[in-house]
C-alpha positions in Angstrom: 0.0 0.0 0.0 2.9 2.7 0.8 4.5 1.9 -2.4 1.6 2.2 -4.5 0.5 5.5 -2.6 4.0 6.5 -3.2 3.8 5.4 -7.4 0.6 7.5 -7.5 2.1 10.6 -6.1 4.6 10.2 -8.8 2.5 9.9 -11.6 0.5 12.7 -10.5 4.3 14.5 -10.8 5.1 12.9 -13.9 1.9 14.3 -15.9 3.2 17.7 -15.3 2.2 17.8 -11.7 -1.2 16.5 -12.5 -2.4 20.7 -13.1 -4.3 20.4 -15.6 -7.5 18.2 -17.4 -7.6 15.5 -17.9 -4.3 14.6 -16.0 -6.0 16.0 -12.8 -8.6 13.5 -12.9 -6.2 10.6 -13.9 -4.1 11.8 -10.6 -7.1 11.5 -8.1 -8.3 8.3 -9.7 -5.0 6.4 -8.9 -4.8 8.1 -6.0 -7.8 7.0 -4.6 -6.9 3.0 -4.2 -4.2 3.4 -2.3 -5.7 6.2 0.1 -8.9 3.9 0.5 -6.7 1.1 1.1 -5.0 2.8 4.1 -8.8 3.1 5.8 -8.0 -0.7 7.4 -5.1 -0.6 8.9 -5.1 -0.3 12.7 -3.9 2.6 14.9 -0.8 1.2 17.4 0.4 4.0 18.9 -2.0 7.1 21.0 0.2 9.8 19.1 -0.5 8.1 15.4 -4.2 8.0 16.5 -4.0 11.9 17.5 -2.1 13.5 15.0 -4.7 11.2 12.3 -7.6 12.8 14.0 -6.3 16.1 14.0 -5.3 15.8 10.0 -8.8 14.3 9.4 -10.8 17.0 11.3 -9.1 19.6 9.4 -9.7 18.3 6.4 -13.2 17.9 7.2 -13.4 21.7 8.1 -11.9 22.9 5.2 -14.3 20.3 3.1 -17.3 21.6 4.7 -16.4 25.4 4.2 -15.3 24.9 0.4 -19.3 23.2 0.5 -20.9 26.0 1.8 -19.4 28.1 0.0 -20.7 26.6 -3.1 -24.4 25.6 -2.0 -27.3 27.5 -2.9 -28.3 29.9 -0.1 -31.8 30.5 1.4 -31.2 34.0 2.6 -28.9 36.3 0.8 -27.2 37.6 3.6 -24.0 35.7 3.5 -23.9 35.6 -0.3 -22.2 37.7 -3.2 -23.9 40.8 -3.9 -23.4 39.5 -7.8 -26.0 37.5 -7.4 -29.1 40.2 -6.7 -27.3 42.3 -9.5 -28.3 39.4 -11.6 -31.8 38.7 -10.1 -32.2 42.5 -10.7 -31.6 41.9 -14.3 -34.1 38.8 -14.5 -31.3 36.6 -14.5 -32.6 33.3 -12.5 -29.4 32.8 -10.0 -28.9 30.8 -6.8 -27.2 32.5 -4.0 -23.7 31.4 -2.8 -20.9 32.8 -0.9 -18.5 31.8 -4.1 -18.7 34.1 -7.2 -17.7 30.9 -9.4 -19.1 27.6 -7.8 -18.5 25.2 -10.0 -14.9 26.4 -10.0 -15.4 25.9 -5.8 -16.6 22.8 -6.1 -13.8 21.4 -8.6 -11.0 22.5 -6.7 -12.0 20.8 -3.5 -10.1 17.5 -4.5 -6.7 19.8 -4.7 -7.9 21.0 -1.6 -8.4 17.9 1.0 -5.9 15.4 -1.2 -2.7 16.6 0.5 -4.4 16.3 4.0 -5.9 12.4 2.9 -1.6 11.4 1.8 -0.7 12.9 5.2 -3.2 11.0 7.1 -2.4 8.1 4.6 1.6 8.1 5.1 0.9 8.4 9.1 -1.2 5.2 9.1 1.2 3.2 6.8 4.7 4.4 9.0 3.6 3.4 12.1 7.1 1.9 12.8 10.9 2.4 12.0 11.2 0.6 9.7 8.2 1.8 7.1 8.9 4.8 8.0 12.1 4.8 6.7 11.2 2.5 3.4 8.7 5.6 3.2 11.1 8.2 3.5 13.5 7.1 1.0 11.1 5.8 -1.3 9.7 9.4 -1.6 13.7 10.4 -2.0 14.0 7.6 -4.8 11.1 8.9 -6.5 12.4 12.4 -6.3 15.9 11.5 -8.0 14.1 9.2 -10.7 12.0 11.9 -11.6 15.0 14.8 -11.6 17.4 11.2 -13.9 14.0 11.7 -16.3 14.0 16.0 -16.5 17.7 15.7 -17.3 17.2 12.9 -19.9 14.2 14.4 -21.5 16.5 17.9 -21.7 19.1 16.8 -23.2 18.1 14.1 -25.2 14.3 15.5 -26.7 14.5 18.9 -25.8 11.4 19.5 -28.3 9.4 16.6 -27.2 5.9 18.0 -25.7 5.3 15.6 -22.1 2.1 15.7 -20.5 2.1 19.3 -21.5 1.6 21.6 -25.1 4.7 23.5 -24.3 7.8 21.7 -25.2 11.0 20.6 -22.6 13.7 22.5 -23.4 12.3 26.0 -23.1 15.0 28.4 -22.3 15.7 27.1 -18.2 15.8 23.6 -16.8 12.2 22.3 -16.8 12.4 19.1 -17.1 8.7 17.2 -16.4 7.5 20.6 -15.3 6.8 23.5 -17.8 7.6 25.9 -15.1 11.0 26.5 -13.7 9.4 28.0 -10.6 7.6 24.4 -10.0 10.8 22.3 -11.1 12.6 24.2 -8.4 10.1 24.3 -5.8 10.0 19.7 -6.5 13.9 19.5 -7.1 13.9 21.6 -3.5 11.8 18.6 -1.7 13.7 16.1 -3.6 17.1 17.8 -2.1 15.7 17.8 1.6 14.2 14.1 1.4 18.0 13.0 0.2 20.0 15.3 2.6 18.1 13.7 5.5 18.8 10.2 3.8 22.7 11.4 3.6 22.8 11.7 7.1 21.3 8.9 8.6 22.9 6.8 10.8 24.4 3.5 9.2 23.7 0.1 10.8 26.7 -0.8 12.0 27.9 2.3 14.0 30.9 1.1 16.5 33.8 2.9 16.2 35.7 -0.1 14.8 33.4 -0.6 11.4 33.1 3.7 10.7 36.9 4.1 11.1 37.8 1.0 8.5 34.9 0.7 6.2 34.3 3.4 3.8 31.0 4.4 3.5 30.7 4.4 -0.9 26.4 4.5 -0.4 26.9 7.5 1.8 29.3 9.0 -0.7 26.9 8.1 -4.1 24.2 9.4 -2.3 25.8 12.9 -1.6 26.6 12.8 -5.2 23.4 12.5 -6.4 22.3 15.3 -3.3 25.0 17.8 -5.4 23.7 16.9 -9.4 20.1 17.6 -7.8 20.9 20.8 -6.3 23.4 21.9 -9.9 19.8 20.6 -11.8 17.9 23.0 -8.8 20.5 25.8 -10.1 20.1 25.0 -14.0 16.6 26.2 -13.7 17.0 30.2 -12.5 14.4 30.3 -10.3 15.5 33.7 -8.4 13.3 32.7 -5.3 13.6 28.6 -5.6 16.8 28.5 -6.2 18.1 30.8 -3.2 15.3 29.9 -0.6 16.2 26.4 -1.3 20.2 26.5 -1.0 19.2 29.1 2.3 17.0 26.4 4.1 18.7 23.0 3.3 22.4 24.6 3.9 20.9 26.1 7.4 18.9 22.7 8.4 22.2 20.9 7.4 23.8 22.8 10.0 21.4 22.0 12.3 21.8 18.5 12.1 25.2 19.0 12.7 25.1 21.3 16.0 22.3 19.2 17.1 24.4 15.6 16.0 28.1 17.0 16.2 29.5 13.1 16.7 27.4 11.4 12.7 30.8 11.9 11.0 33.7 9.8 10.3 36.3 9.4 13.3 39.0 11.5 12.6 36.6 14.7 11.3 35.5 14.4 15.7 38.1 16.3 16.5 36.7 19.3 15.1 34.5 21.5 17.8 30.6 21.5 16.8 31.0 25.8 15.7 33.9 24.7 13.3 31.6 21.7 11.5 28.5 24.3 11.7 30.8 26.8 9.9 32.0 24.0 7.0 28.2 23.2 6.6 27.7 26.9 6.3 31.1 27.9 4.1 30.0 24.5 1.8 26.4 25.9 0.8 27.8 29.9 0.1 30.7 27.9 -1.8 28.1 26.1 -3.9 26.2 29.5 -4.9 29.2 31.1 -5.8 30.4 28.6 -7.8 27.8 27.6 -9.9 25.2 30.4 -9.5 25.3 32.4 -12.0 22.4 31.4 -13.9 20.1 33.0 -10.9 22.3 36.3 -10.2 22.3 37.2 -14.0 18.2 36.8 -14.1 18.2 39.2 -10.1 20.3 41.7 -11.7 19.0 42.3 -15.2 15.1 41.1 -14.2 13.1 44.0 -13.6 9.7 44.0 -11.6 7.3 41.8 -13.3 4.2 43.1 -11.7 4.0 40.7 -8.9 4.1 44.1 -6.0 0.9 45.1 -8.3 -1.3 41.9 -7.9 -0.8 41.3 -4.4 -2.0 44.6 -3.7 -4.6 44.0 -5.7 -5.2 40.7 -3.7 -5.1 42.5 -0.5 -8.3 44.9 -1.5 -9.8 41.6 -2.8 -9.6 40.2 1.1 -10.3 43.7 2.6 -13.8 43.2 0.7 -14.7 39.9 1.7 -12.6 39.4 4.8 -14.5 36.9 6.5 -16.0 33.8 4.2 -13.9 34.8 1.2 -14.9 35.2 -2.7 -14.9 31.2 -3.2 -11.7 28.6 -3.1 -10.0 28.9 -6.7 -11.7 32.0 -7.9 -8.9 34.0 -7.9 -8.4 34.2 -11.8 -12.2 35.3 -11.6 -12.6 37.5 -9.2 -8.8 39.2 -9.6 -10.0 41.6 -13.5 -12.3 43.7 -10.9 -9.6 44.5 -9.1 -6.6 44.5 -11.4 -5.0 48.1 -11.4 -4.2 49.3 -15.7 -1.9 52.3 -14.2 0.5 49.2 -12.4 -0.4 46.4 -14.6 -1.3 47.2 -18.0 -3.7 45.5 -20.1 -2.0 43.0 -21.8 -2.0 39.6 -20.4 -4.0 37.8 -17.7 -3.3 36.4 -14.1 -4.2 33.5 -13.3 -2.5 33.1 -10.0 -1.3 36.0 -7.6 1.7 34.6 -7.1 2.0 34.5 -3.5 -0.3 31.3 -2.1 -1.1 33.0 1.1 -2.8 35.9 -0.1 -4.7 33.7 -3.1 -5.7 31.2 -0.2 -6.9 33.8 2.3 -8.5 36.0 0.1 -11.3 32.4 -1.3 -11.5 30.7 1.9 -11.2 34.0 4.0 -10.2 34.7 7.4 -12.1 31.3 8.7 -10.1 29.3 6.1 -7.2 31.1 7.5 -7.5 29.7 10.9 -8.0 26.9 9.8 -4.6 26.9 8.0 -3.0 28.6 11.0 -3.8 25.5 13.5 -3.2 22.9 10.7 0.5 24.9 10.6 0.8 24.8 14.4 -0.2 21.3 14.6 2.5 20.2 12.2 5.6 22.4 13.8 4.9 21.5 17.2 4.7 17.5 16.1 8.3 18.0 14.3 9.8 20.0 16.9 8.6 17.5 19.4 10.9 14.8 16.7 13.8 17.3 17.2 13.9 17.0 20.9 13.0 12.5 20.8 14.8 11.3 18.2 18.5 10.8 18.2 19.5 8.3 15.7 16.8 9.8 13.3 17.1 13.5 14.6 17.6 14.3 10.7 14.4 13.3 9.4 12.5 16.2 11.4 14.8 18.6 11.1 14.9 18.4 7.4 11.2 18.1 7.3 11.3 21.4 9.1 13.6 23.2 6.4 11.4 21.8 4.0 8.3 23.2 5.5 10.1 26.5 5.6 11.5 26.4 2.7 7.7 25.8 0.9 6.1 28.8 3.1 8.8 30.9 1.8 8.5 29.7 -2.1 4.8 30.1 -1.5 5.2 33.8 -0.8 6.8 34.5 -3.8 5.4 31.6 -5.8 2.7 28.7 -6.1 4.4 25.8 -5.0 1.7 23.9 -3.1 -0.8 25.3 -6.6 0.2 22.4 -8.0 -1.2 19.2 -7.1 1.4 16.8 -7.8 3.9 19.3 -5.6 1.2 19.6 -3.0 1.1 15.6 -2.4 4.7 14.8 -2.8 5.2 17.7 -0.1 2.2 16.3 2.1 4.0 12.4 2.0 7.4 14.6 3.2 5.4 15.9 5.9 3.7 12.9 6.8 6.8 10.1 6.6 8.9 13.6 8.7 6.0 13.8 11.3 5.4 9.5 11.7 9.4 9.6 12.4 9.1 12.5 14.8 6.4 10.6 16.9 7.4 6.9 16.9 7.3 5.2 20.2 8.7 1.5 21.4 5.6 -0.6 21.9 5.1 -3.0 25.1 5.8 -5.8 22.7 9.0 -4.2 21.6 10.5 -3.4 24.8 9.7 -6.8 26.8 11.5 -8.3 23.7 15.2 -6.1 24.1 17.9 -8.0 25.6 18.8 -7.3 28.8 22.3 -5.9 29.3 24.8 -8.1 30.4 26.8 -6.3 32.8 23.5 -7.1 35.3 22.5 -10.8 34.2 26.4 -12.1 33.1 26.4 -13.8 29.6 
């Protein structure tokens, strides 16, 4: 079941993040075995069975206000003025809250999807072991995906996949036709192997780490570097540098937190000098091979991004409470759009900044709803931070990779597209199902007792 959940999430990537018809639908559809699947499996562990809960009733919430939001409406209190304009006009209308409700109605799958894998990944991880299958499963899938971008550039650069627009367009695009949402997924896929770089290897005595050399640790860091060069290749101004910022910080974390993971004779160094390597390595990387994102800050102008979230600020200041609709932005947003800032060439469909889109459908009630579901999620990961010790990592980097997608999303529309939203939502879920694994009874009666007590 967690492999095929896993396969789904990558076909949903593969069909260019699943954004649009009828790749969409084909993404649910294969998506909803697995999840349905998951329903049986039995909750071990008090923590599993709250943080499940908690992930459940949130989705239910959010469900049930994207609903009313689209169903008709006996009073007109709570709906859009537009529709009385229309009644006014002999127009035959039903009420709602949302100006668009079909639009409502279909977006509610990209909506409660990410929080069903969550749940999902939570339920299937319940111990080390699957956890960790699940965690590097999701960091296989992310390098298979980035082998397949880099063979589909350089081999079929013109080939059209999943998409009318063609590969090789200009940046590094690979399955994606936006370098924004390659470098938002190549990001996640970077965090999912830095965590796996850093885990602790089975046989850990001093003896076996001083003599054996460690080649899977070292092809694995290899393969962390080509995915972070491919993360470069695709000058994204805000991917590129939020995502070297956050994995070269949470790296350094791991370090201070873990200063004794390394190799024997790298111990002798102090904890502030292996924080400062961490550190000097990821400004090294940027200088050396950034040049693809400093040329596109310093000759890229403003493209009318400052514009359109002001605009999206008056569009919340309006309807502050219940919102204009979830995914109604590219209907709602011409009212508002300023000519003077703008123009009147081209149309936005997005506002490019996910928090101000999200807030101004679902409103200020949608926007608590997020606000707990982000509190939930920190204080479970943080609580991994302080627990784990052999798989400290996990957490951590599922923290810089939560950051790291707020961030993008201010700028950006990372979690816009489906196939990013559920690869990030099985991150969160394997990060969070490491951060509160417990020993069952079972487990514990069954550890050998020490020696030193009981003699051979």
């Amino acid at each position: 079941m967690l492999l095929s959940l896993i396969a789904a999430i990558g076909s949903a990537l593969t069909m260019n993040g699943a954004v649009a018809a009828p790749y969409r639908q084909i993404a649910v559809l294969l998506l909803i075995i697995p999840l349905i699947s998951t329903l049986g499996t039995r909750i071990e562990q008090p923590a599993t069975r709250r943080l499940f809960r908690w992930s459940m009733a949130l989705a239910g919430a959010f469900l049930g206000l994207a609903l009313v939001q689209s169903m008709p409406l006996s009073s007109g209190s709570l709906a859009h003025p537009v529709w009385d304009q229309l009644s006014d006009l002999g127009i035959a209308t039903q009420r709602t809250i949302s100006v668009a409700p079909s639009t409502t109605l279909s977006g509610i799958p990209a909506l409660i999807l990410p929080f069903c894998v969550f749940a999902a990944m939570l339920l299937l991880c319940q111990d080390k072991r699957t956890a960790l299958l699940a965690w590097k499963a999701l960091a296989v899938l992310g390098l298979l995906l980035t082998a397949l971008s880099a063979f589909l550039e350089l081999a079929f650069p013109e080939i059209t996949f999943f998409s009318r627009f063609e590969v090789g367009r200009g940046a590094f695009n690979g399955v994606f036709v936006n370098r924004n949402t390659t470098a938002a997924f190549l990001g996640l896929t970077a965090f999912a192997t830095a965590a796996w770089v850093t885990l602790p290897r089975r046989d850990t005595t001093p003896e076996t780490v001083a003599e054996r050399f460690d080649w899977g640790r070292i092809i694995l860091a290899a393969l962390m570097f080509l995915v972070l060069i491919a993360l470069i290749t695709t000058r994204s101004r805000a991917g590129v540098t939020l995502a070297l910022i956050c994995v070269t910080l949470a790296m350094a974390m791991v370090v201070a937190l873990r200063p004794d993971y390394s190799r024997q004779h790298v111990r002798r160094l102090s904890v502030r000098a292996k924080v400062f390597l961490t550190l000097g390595s990821g400004v090294a990387l940027f200088i050396a091979f950034g040049e693809p994102v400093v040329s596109r800050i310093a000759v890229t102008s403003d493209d009318g991004r400052l514009c359109v979230w002001m605009a999206t600020l008056q569009m919340i200041e309006e309807r502050p409470i219940l919102g204009w609709g979830f995914g109604t932005f590219a209907d709602v947003f011409p009212q508002f759009r300023d000519p003077d800032c703008l123009g009147t060439h081209g149309a936005w469909t997005r506002a490019h900044n996910s928090h101000l889109e999200f807030l101004a459908g679902m409103g200020l009630m949608g926007g608590l709803l997020w606000l707990i579901a982000l509190i939930v999620l920190v204080h479970t990961l943080l609580s991994g931070v302080q627990m784990r010790r052999s798989l400290q990592a996990i957490p951590v980097l599922s923290l810089g990779a939560l950051a790291f997608v707020l961030l993008h999303s201010v700028l950006d529309f990372p979690l816009q597209i489906p196939g990013v939203a559920l690869y990030f939502a099985a991150l969160m879920g394997a990060g969070c199902a490491v951060s509160i694994l417990t020993r069952s009874a079972k487990t514990i009666r069954r550890r050998p007792l020490p020696k030193t007590i009981y003699g051979k």
